[in-house]
N, C-alpha and C positions, 0 to 999 in steps of 0.2 A: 241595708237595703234602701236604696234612694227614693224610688216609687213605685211602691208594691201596686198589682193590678187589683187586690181586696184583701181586706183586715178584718176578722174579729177579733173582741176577746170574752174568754173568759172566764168567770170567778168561779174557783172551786173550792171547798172545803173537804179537807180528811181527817182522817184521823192515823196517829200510828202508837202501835202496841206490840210492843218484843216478848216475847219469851223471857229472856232475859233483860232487862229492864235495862234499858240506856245501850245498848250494842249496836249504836248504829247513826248513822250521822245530826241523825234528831233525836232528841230525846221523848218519850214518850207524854203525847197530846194532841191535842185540836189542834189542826193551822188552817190558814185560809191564804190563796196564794191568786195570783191575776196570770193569765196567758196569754200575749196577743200572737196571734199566729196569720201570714199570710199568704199570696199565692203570687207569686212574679208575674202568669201570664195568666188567660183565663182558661188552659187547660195542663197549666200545672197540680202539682201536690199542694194542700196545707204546708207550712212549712214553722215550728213555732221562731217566733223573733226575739221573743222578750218575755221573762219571766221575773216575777218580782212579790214579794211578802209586803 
């Protein structure tokens, strides 16, 4: 996206825990990950852009 009409971002922290222990693309733990998300126009959607650890 060349220039978005507004950007946030941001930081969240989870947690993940399986049943079964490791079944799943993450192993189980804390993460904390960034989100910037924007809107092309000003009565567009959120839209996320860019995700990153």
């Amino acid at each position: 996206m060349k220039n978005p009409f507004d950007v946030k971002v941001f930081k969240v922290q989870y947690e993940v825990k399986y049943i079964d222990n490791n079944k799943g693309p993450e192993p189980d733990g804390k993460y904390e990950c960034v989100f910037y998300v924007v809107k092309e126009q000003k009565d567009s959607y959120w839209l996320i852009d860019t995700l990153g650890y």
